[in-house]
C-alpha positions, -999 to +999 in steps of 0.1 A: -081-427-202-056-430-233-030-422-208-036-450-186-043-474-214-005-464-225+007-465-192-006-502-189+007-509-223+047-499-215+042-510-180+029-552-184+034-563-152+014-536-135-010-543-159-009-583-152-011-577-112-043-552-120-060-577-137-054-606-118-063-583-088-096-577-100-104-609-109-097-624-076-115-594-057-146-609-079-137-647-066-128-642-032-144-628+000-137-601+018-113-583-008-127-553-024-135-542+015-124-515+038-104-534+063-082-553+037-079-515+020-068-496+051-041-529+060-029-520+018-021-489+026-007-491+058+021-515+046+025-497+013+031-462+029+063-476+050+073-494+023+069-461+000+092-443+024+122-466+022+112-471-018+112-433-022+151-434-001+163-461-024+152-441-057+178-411-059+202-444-058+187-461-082+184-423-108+221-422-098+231-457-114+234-467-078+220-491-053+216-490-014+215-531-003+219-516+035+179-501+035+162-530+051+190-532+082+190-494+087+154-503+088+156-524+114+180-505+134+157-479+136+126-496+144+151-513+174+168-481+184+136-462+189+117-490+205+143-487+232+141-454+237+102-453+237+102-481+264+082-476+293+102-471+327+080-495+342+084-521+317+104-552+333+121-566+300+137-528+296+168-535+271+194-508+293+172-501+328+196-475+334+184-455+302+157-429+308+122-429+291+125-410+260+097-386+245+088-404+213+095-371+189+132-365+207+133-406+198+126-395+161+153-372+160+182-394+174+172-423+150+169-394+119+202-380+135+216-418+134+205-425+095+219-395+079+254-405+096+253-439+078+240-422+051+273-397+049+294-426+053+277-444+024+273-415+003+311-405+013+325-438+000+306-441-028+315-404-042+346-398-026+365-433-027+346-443-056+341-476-046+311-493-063+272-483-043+267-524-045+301-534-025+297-502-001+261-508+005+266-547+009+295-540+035+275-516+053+244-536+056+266-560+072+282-536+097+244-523+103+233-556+110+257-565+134+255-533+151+214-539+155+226-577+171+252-558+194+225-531+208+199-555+213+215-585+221+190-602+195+167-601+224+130-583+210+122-551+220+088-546+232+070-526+265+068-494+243+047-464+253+012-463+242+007-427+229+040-441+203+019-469+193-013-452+191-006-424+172+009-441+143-021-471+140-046-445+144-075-444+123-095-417+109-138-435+102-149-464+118-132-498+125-156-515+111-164-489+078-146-465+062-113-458+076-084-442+068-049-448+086-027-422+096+003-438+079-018-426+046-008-389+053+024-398+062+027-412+031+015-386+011+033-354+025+066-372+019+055-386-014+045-345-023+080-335-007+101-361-029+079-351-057+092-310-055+126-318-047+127-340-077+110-318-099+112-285-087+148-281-070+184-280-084+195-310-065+167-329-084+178-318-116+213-325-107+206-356-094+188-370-134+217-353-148+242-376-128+219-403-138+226-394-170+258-390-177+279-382-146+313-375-163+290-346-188+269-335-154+306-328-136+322-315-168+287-288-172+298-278-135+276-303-111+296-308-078+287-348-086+307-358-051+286-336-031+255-343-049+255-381-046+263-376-007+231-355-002+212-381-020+227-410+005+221-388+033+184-384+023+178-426+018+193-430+055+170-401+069+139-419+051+154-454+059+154-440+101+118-423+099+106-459+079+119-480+110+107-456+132+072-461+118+077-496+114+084-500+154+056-483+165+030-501+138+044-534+147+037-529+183+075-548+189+112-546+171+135-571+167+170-573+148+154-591+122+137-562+112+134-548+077+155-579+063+151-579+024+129-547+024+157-529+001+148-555-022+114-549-021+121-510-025+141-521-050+118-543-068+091-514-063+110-489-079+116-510-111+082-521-117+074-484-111+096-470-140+129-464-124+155-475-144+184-492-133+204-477-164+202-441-147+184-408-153+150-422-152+121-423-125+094-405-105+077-400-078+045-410-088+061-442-104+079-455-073+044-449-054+024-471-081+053-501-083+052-503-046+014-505-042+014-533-063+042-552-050+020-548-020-011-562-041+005-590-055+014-599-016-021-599-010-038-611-037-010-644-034-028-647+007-065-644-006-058-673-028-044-696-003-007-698-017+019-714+007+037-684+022+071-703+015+062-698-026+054-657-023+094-652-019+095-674-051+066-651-072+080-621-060+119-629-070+104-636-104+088-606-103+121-585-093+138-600-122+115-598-150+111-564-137+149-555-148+148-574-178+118-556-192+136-521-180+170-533-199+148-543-236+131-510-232+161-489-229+175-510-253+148-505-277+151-463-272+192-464-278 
């Protein structure tokens, strides 16, 4: 219990979004209930995925601005491949009907290219991760335009749809999503190979200090291009989830979720000063950037003002992370 008490105490705004959660689940209907818990976690475990790509950036001193479009090319390059061969609106009728799983692959296959090229620039040509990452979510998102022809994607199969929004209990009681397990084996992988594995350790010690990490023998170039290879392969599993939750995929897709990874990671103790961060952080700053989006729809605010709240909340975010590291130098 101290341990929470101190978490809440270095961490305000999580505590601020608890307590205004609770006191809003005791005003409002309908909000400490199953349904509006199973929806919580379904959006907070794709949103986990692409936070948990976007946080070996962030422990790096980087940044990845291209997550949300590698999103949504993802979630559009699999709905095209999982379209039935029946399906009248097919986006190329000449393409055969892919197997969902060999889908999976070729999108995975597709991320950890832009991934390499990211990670390549970034370590190789040591241009900054916010002008590579800015320049390939442009290339991304035009690429997504080209392939679709900004038409939505829809017609997919059913067994790709049903698998992912399957529920384990009742629709009506208790239920848990599938997306929940998902969620939680990647969260316990990230968790090892941050913890437990050399690339991890390499990976704070870049963080760090990444002139002392290369001079104490880290290959830091080969290092950083793993860890950009790993966000795109989580980025490409993320939109593949995304596509078959949503039912539909459109270029549009993903557009300012690396903010929101972002944003999650921050409030979830990752510093943007390097060397800092876990797992079980980035999974409690994204679950309540997900809270505050809900707890903002139970009280009736104008949907135009939550981009408004949650900006605020990106930026006092940082600032609180700068004072504290501040405070510790």
């Amino acid at each position: 219990m101290k341990k929470f008490i101190d978490y809440l105490k270095g961490n305000p705004i999580v505590a601020m979004l608890v307590v205004v959660s609770i006191i809003v689940g005791f005003t409002t209907k309908n909000f400490f209930s199953w349904n509006n818990l199973s929806n919580l976690i379904s959006n907070t475990a794709v949103r986990f995925l692409i936070a948990l790509g976007v946080s070996g950036c962030l422990i790096t001193k980087g940044t990845d601005l291209s997550a949300g479009r590698q999103v949504g090319l993802a979630a559009c390059l699999s709905g095209i491949l999982v379209q039935r061969a029946d399906y009248a609106s097919r986006a190329f009728k000449s393409l055969p009907e892919f197997n969902m799983w060999v889908a999976l692959i070729i999108v995975v296959v597709v991320g950890a290219i832009i991934g390499l090229v990211n990670g390549a620039i970034i370590s190789r040509l040591k241009v900054p991760p916010f002008i590579t990452t800015l320049g390939t979510q442009t290339i991304v998102y035009g690429s997504c335009l080209v392939l679709t022809d900004a038409q939505p994607i829809g017609g997919f199969q059913k067994g790709f749809t049903e698998l992912i929004t399957g529920r384990i209990g009742s629709s009506a009681g208790f239920n848990l999503p599938y997306l929940l397990f998902v969620a939680a084996g990647f969260g316990l992988y990230f968790w090892f190979l941050y913890n437990k594995t050399r690339h991890g350790k390499y990976m704070y010690a870049i963080g760090g200090n990444e002139v002392a990490a290369e001079v104490s023998g880290v290959n830091t170039t080969q290092s950083l291009t793993l860890i950009y290879i790993t966000a795109g392969i989580m980025y490409a599993i993320a939109g593949w989830l995304l596509a078959a939750k949503s039912g539909g995929a459109s270029a549009s897709m993903g557009m300012g979720y690396e903010l929101e990874a972002i944003a999650g990671c921050t409030i979830g103790g990752v510093s943007t000063t390097g060397g800092i961060g876990t797992v079980p952080g980035v999974l409690v700053g994204v679950l309540v950037f997900e809270l505050l989006k809900i707890v903002l729809q139970f009280l009736g605010v104008n949907p135009y003002y939550n981009y408004i709240v949650q900006g605020l909340v990106i930026v006092v975010a940082v600032a609180l992370d700068i004072r504290k590291n501040i405070k510790k130098k």
